[in-house]
C-alpha positions as CSV (number, residue, x, y, z in Angstrom):
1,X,85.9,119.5,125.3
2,X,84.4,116.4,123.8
3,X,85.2,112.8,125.1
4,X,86.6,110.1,122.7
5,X,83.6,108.2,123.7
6,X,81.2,110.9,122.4
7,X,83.2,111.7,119.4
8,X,82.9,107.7,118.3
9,X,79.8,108.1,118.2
10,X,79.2,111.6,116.2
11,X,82.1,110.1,113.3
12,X,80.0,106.9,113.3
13,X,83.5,104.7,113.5
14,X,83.2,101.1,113.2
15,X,85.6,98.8,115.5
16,X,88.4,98.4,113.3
17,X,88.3,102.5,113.1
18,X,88.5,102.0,117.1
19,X,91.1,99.9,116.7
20,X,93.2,102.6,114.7
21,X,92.2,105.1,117.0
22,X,93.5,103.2,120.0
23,X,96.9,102.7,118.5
24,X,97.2,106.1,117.6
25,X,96.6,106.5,121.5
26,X,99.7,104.3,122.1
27,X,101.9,106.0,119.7
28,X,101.2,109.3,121.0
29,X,101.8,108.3,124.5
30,X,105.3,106.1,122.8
31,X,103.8,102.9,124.6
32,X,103.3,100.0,122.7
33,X,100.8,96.8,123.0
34,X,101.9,93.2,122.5
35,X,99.5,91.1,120.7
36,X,99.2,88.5,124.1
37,X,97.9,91.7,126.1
38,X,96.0,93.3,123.4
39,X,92.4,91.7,124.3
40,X,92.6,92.8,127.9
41,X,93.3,96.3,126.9
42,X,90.7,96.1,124.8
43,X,88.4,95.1,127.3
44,X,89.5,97.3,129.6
45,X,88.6,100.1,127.7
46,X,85.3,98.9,126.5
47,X,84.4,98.3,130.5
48,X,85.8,101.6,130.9
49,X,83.8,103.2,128.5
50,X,86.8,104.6,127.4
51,X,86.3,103.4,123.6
52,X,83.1,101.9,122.6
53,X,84.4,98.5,121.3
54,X,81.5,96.3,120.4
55,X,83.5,93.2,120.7
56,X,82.2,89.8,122.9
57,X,84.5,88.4,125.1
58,X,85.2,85.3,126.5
59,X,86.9,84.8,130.1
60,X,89.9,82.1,129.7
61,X,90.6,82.5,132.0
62,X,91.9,86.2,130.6
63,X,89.6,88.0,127.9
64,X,89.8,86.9,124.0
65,X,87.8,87.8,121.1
66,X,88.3,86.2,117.8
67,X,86.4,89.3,116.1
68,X,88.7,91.7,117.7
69,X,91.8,89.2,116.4
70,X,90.1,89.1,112.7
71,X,90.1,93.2,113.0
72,X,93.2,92.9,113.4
73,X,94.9,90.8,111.1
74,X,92.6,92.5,108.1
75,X,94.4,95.8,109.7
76,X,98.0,94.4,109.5
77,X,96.9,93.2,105.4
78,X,95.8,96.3,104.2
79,X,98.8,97.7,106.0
80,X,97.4,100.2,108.2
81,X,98.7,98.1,111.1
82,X,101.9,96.2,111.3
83,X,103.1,93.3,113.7
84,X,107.0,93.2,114.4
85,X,106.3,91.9,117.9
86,X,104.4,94.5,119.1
87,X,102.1,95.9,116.9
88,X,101.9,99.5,115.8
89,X,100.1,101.6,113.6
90,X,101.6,102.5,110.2
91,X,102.3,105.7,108.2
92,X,99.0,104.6,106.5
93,X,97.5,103.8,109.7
94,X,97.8,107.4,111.1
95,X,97.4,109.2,108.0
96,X,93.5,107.6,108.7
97,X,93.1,108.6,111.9
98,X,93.8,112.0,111.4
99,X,91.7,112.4,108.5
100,X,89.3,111.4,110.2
101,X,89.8,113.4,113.0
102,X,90.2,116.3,110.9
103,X,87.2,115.5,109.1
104,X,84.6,115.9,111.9
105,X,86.9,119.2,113.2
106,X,88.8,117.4,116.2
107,X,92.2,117.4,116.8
108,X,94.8,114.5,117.9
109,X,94.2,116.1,121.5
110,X,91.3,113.9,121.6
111,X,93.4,111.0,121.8
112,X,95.2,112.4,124.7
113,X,92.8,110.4,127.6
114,X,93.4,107.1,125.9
115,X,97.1,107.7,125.6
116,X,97.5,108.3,129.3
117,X,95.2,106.1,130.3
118,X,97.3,103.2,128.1
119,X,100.2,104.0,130.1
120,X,98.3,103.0,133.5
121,X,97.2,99.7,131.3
122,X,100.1,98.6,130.0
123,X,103.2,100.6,131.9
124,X,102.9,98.1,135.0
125,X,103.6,95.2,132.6
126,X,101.8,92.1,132.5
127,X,100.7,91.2,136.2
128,X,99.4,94.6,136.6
129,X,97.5,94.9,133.4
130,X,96.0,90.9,134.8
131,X,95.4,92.4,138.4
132,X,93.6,95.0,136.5
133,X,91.3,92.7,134.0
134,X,90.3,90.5,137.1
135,X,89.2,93.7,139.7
136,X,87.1,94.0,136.3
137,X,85.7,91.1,135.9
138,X,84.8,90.8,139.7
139,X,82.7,94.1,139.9
């Protein structure tokens, strides 16, 4: 069975594609990710090899990129995204993810990893997903 990681790389996804892919992940496993926690998933799963991001980060003293936050916000205009307080991916959003999927001949049980593996991120709320990021950064 192929790895998210491997599949990235055969469809040739750019990160904002990531970033559809990994809310897909959270709506499958019916989690969602607030916007404060959303660059230490994100760099969680790019140290993880989990998802490929390509984004820099800066320690302050928890991860931010401004390029992932851009990716973002160009996400939530074109309304494949959408920011209530959480954010989630749209009807438009998922209709994207699975044509691409479908495209390259995989199914949404790709996603499956990421989905559990956002519920060990984000399921132990905030100073779990920070105990997390720091046991990161110290390696």
């Amino acid at each position: 069975m192929a790895t998210l990681h491997a599949a990235i790389g055969v469809m040739e996804v750019a990160d904002a594609g990531k970033i559809l892919l990994l809310f897909e992940s959270a709506n499958l496993a019916h989690i969602t990710i607030n916007e404060p926690d959303l660059d230490s998933v994100v760099f969680l799963l790019q140290v993880e090899s989990s998802i490929p991001f390509d984004y820099a980060f800066r320690s302050n003293p928890l991860p931010h990129s401004a390029r992932l936050h851009e990716d973002v916000y160009d996400l939530i205009q074109t309304h494949y995204l959408a920011k209530s307080s959480p954010i989630y991916i749209t009807e438009k959003g998922s209709e994207w993810v699975n044509g691409l999927l479908q495209h390259h001949k995989y199914t949404l049980d790709l996603l499956q990893p990421i989905a559990e593996q956002l519920k060990g991120l984000v399921g132990g709320g905030r100073d779990a997903l920070f105990r997390l990021v720091y046991t990161a950064i110290s390696r």
